[in-house]
C-alpha positions as a Markdown table, in Angstrom:
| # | Residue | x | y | z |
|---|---|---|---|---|
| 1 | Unk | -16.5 | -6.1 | -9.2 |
| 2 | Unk | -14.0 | -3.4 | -9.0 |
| 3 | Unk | -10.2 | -3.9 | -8.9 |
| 4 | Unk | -9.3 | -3.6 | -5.6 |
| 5 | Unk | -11.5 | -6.4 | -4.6 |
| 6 | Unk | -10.2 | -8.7 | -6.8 |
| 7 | Unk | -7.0 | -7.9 | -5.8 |
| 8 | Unk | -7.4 | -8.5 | -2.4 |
| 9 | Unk | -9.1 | -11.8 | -3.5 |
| 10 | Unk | -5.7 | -13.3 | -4.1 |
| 11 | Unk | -1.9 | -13.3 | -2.9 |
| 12 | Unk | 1.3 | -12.4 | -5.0 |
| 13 | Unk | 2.5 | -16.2 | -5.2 |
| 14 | Unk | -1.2 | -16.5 | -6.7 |
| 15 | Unk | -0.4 | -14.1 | -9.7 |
| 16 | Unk | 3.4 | -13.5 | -10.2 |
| 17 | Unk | 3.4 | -16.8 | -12.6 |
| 18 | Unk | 0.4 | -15.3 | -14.7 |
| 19 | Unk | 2.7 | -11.9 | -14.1 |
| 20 | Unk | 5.4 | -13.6 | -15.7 |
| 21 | Unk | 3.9 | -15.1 | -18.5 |
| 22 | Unk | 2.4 | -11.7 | -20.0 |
| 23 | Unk | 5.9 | -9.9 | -19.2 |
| 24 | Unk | 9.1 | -12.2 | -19.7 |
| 25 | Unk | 11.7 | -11.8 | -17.4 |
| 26 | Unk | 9.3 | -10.3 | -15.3 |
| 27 | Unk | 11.0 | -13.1 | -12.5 |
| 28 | Unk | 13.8 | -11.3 | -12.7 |
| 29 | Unk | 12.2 | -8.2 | -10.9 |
| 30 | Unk | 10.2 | -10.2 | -8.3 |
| 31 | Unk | 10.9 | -7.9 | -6.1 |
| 32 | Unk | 10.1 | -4.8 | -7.5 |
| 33 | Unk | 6.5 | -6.4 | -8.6 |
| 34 | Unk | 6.2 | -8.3 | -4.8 |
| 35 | Unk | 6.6 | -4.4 | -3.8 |
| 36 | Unk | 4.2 | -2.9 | -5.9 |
| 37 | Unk | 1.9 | -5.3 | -4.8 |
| 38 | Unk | 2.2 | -4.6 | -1.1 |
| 39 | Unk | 1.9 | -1.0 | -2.1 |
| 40 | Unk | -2.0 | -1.8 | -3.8 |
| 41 | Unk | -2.9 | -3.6 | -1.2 |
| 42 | Unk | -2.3 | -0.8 | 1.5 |
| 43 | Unk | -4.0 | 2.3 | -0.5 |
| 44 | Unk | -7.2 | 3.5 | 0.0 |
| 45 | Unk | -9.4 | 3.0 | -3.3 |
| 46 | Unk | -10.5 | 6.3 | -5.0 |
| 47 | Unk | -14.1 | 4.8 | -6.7 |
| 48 | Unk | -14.5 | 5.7 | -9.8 |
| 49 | Unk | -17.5 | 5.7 | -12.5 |
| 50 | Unk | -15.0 | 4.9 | -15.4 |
| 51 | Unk | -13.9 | 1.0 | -15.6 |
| 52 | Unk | -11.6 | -1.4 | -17.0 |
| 53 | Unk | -13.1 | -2.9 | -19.6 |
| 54 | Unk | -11.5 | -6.3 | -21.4 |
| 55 | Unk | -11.9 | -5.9 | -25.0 |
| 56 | Unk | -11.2 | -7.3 | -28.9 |
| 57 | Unk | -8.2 | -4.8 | -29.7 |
| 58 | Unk | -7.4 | -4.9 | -33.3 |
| 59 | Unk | -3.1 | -4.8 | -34.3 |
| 60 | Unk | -3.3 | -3.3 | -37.5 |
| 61 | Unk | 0.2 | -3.4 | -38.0 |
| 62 | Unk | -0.2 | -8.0 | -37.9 |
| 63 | Unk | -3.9 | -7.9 | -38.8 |
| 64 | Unk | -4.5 | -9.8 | -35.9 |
| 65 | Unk | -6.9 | -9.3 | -32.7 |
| 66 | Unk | -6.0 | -9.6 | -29.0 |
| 67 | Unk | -7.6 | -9.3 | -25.5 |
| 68 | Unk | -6.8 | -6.5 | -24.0 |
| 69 | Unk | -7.4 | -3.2 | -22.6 |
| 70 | Unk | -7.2 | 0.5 | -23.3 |
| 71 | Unk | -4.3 | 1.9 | -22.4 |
| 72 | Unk | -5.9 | 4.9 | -21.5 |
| 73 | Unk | -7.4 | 2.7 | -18.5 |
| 74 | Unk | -4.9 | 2.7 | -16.5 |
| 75 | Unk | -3.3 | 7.1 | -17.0 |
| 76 | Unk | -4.4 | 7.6 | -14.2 |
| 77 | Unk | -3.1 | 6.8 | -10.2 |
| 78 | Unk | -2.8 | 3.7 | -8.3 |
| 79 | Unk | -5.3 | 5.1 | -6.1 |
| 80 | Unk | -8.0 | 5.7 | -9.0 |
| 81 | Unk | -7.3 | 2.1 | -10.9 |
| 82 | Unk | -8.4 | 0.2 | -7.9 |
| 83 | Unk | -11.9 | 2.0 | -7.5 |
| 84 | Unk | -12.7 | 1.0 | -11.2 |
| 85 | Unk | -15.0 | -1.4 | -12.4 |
| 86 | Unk | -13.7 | -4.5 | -14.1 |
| 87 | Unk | -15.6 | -5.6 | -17.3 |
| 88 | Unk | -15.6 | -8.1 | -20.2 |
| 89 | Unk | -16.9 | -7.7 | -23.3 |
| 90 | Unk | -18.8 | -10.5 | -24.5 |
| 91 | Unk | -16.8 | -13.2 | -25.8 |
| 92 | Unk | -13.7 | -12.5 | -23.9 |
| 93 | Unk | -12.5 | -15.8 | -22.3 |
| 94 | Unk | -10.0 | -14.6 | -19.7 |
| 95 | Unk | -10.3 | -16.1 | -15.6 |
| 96 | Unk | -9.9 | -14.0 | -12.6 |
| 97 | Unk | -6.3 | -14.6 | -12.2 |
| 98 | Unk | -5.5 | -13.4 | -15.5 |
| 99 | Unk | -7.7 | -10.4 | -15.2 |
| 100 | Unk | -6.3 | -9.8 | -12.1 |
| 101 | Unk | -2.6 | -10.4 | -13.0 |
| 102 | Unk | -3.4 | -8.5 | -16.7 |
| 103 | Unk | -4.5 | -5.0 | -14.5 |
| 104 | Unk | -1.7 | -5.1 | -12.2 |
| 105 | Unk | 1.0 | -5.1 | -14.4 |
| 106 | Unk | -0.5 | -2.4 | -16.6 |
| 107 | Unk | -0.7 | -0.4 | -13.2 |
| 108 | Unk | 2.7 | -0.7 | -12.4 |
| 109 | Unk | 4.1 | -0.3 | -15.9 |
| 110 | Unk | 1.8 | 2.7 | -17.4 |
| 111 | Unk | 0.4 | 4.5 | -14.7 |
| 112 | Unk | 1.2 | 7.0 | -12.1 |
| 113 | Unk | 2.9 | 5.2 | -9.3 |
| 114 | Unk | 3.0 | 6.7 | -5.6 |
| 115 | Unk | 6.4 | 8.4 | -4.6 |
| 116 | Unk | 7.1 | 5.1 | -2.3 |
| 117 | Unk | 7.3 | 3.0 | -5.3 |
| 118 | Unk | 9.8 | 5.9 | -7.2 |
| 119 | Unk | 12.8 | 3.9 | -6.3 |
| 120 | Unk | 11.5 | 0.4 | -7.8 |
| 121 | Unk | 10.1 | 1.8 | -10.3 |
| 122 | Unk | 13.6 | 3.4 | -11.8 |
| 123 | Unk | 15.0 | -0.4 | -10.9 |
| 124 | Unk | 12.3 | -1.9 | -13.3 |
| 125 | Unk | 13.1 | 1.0 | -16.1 |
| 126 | Unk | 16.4 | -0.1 | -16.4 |
């Protein structure tokens, strides 16, 4: 399935709590995030052969392991994250909300926003 169709698959009130659990405080910028997912649901996917791929990600600093993702997945535009692919690695226990919820915020956080989201993205910088 690629991102923009489970995007579409859900509403904001759906994810913000998942939202806020990965990024404290994240409530406190509900309406920068309730933005930036208005503005992903209005662009036109760019498919793409790459995908986002859920993974074992080694800390080496804690010697511990987490779920997550490359950040490399997301250097890219809005545009060109929801054309990819979504994928799990086996043994990766994560539901579609939290998939869905973990992609968005590393969209709006790491990659290349459209010039409409400029002004709330400097709001959520501060």
């Amino acid at each position: 399935m690629k991102f923009y169709q489970l995007l579409q698959a859900y509403d904001f009130e759906e994810i913000f709590p998942e939202v806020n659990n990965m990024f404290p405080n994240a409530h406190l910028h509900e309406d920068v995030f309730r933005k930036a997912f208005e503005i992903l649901q209005g662009l036109k996917p760019t498919l793409s052969k790459k995908d986002i791929r859920f993974q074992f990600i080694d800390n080496p600093s804690t010697d511990e392991t987490f779920v997550g993702v490359p950040d490399t997945c997301f250097q890219t535009s809005w545009d060109v994250i929801l054309g990819k692919e979504l994928r799990k690695e086996k043994g990766v226990d994560l539901n579609d909300t939290q998939i869905v919820a973990n992609c968005f915020l590393n969209t709006v956080l790491q990659s290349k926003h459209p010039q409409s989201f400029e002004k709330f993205y400097r709001k959520l910088m501060k």
